[in-house]
ZAMARGU-4260 file (C-alpha; in steps of 0.2 Angstrom, whole numbers, plus 5000, padded with zeros to 4 digits):
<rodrens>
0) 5098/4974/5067 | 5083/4985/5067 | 5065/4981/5068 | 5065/4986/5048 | 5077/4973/5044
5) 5069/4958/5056 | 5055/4960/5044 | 5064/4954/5029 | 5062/4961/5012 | 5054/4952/4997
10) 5056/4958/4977 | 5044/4970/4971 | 5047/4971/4953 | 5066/4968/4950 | 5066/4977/4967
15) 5070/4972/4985 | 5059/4980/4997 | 5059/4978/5016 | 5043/4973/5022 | 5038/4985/5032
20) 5033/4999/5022 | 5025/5015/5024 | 5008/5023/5014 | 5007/5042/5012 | 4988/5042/5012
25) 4986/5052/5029 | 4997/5066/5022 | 4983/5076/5014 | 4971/5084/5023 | 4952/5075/5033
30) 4947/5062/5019 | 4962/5061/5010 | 4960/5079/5003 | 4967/5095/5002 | 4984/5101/5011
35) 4990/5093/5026 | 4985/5098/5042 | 5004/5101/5049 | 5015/5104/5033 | 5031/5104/5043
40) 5026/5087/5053 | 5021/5080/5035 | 5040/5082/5031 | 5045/5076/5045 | 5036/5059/5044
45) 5043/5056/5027 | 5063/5059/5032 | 5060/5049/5049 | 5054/5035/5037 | 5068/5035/5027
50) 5083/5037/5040 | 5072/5020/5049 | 5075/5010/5035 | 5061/5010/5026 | 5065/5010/5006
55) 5046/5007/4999 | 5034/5022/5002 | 5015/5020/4995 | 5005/5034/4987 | 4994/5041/4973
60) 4991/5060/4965 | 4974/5058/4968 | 4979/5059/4987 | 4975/5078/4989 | 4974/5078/4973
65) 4993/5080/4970 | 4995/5087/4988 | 5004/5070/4994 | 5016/5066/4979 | 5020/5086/4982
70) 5024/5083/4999 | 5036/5067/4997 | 5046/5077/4984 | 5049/5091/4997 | 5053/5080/5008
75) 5064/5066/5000 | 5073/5073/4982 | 5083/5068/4978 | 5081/5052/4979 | 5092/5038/4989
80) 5093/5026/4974 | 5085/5010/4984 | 5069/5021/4987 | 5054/5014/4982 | 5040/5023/4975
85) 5025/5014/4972 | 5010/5024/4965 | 4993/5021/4959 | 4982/5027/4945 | 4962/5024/4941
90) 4953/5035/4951 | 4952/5057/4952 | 4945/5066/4963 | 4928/5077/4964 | 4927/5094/4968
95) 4919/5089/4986 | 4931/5076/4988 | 4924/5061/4981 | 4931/5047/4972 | 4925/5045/4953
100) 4932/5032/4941 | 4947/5038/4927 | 4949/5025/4916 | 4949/5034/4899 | 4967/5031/4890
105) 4967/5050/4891 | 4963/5052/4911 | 4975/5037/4912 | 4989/5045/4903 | 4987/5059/4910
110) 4988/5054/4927 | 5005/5044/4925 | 5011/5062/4918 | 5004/5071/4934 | 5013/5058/4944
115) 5029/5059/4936 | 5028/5078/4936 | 5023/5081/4955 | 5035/5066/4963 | 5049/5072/4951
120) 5052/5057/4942 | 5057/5051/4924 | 5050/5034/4926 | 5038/5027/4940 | 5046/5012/4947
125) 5028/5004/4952 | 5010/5008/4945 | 4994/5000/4951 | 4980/5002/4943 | 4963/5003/4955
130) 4949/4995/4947 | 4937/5007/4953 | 4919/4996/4947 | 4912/4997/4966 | 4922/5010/4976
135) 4917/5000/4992 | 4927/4984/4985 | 4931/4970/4971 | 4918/4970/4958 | 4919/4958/4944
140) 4922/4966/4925 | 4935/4965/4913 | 4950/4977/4915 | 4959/4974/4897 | 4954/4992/4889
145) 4962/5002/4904 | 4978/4990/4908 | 4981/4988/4891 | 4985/5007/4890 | 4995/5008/4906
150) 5004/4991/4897 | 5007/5003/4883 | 5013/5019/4894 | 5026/5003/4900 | 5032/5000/4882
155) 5035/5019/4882 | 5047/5017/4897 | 5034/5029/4906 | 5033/5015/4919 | 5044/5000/4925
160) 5031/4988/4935 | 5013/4987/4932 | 5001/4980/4949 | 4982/4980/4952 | 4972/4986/4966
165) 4956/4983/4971 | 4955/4968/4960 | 4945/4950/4960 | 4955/4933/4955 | 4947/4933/4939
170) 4955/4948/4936 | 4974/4946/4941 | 4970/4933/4928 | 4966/4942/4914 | 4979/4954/4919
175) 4992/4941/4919 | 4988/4937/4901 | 4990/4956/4896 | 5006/4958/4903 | 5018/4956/4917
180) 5008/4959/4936 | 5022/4963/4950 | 5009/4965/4966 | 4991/4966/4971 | 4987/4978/4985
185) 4969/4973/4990 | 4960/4978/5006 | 4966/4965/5021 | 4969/4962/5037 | 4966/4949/5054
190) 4947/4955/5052 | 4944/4955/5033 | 4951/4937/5026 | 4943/4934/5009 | 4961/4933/4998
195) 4967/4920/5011 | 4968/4909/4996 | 4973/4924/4983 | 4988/4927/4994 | 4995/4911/4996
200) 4994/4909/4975 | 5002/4923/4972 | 5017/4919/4985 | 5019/4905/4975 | 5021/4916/4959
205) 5032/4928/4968 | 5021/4941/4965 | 5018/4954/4981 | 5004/4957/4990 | 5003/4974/4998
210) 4988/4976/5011 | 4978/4991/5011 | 4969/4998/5027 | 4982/4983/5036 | 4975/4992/5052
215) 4955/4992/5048 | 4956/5011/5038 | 4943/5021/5042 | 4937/5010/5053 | 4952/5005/5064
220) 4952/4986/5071 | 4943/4983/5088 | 4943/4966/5096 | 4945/4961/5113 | 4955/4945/5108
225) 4968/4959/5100 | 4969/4968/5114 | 4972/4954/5126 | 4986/4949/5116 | 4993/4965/5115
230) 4992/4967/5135 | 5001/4951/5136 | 5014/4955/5124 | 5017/4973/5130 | 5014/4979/5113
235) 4998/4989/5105 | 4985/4981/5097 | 4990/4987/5082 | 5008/4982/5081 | 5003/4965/5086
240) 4989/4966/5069 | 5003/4973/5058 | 5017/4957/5066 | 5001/4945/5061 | 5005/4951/5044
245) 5021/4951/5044 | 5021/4930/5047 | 5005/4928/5039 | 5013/4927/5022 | 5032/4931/5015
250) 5026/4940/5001 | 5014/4952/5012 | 5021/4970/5011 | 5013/4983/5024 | 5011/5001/5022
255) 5003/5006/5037 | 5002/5025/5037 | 5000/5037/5049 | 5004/5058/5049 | 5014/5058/5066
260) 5032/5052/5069 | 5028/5045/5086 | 5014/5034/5078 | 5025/5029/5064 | 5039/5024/5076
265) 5027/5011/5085 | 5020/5006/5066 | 5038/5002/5061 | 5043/4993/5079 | 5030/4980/5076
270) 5045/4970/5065 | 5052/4966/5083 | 5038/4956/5089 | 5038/4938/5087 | 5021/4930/5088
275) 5021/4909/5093 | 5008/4899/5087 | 4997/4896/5101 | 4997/4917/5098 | 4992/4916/5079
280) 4980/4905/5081 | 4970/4914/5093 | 4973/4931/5083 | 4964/4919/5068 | 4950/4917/5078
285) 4948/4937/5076 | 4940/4934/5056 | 4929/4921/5062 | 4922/4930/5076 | 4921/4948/5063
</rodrens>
């Protein structure tokens, strides 16, 4: 059995996923923009992943723009038919980079179209929409004009699943009321704890949460209680953060990403490592101590 498959899998839709997943983010260019720094290696990233197991691959065309779902179609059409592609719509990018708002029903439609086009799909399987009120996290404000219209490109068999990203309680609320809500991907990890409660809730709806920056982002996790575990386990502190999330909750997907195959290896490997209590418990002690 590999490390994939220890991880288990949970249903994403009407989909079962293995766990351990992988985001495209990292294969654009510095900042999420422009054209990879390797082409080739960017390829080579993407097959690796999918001859490892892994069947649920994370991404967005405002990652490049359009550079990243361009790259998975190069890399993986056609598709293996138990290949997950989850994207995300909400947000465009500037001219120097930067990430604006797009919640019109014109720039929404029109990004599900751009998606469809550049991945080479007829239907997205999975479409979050990023609430984008504070680009720095989960601001409060009502999201029924821009899901509605996603819920609408839904009927029009445009998408399959509908999540949300970036997103308060109140809001996966209101959501819920507006139509069916499959996953929540939300910044999280063993430093950054405020959907604690969230997650739990929604494991007990059956509805996925997917971690964003699972391994602190741009601003990578550092704690010397990390590290000591790690050194004990003869793992990197990072696989020992992404096996915390991994038994923190069974609905917790990861899609740690990373734009070299060695890295990924080691990112996927973190479903061999078993952590015991005594272990969890002092890795908890990480949030408090954040």
């Amino acid at each position: 059995m590999s490390s994939i498959d220890k991880s288990g899998t949970f249903t994403l839709g009407d989909r079962s996923v293995k766990r351990l997943g992988y985001g495209a983010m990292q294969l654009a260019g510095p900042g999420v923009f422009g054209p990879p720094k390797d082409h080739d290696a960017a390829l080579a990233v993407l097959r690796e992943a999918v001859s490892s197991g892994v069947n649920h691959i994370d991404t967005s065309d405002f990652y490049g723009p359009h550079v990243t779902n361009q790259v998975i179609r190069e890399a993986l059409a056609p598709y293996s038919d138990d290949l997950v592609i989850v994207t995300k719509i909400g947000a465009r990018r500037g001219a120097d980079g930067s990430w604006l708002p797009a919640f019109s029903p014109e720039a929404l439609t029109e990004a599900v179209h751009d998606n469809l086009r550049n991945l080479g799909l007829d239907v997205l399987e999975v479409v979050n929409l990023r609430i984008m009120f504070d680009t720095h996290g989960p601001a409060e404000g009502s999201i029924e004009a821009p899901l509605t219209v996603l819920a609408e490109l839904q009927r029009q068999g445009l998408v399959r699943h509908i999540g949300l990203s970036n997103v308060t309680r109140a809001q996966i609320a209101e959501g819920r009321r507006i139509c069916d809500i499959v996953c929540v991907q939300n910044q999280y990890n063993l430093a950054h704890r405020d959907d604690d409660q969230l997650i739990d809730e929604l494991a007990r709806d059956g509805i996925a949460y997917v971690p964003f920056f699972p391994l602190g982002g741009f601003n990578p996790l550092q704690s010397s209680t990390l590290s000591g575990v790690a050194a004990r386990l003869g793992a990197t502190p990072m696989q020992v953060a992404l096996a915390w999330l991994l038994q923190r909750a069974p609905n917790i997907l990861l899609i740690p990403g990373t734009s070299s195959v060695a890295h990924l290896r080691e990112n996927l490997a973190a479903g061999e490592l078993e952590l015991s209590e005594d272990v969890v418990k002092e890795l908890d002690g990480v949030a408090m101590a954040a």
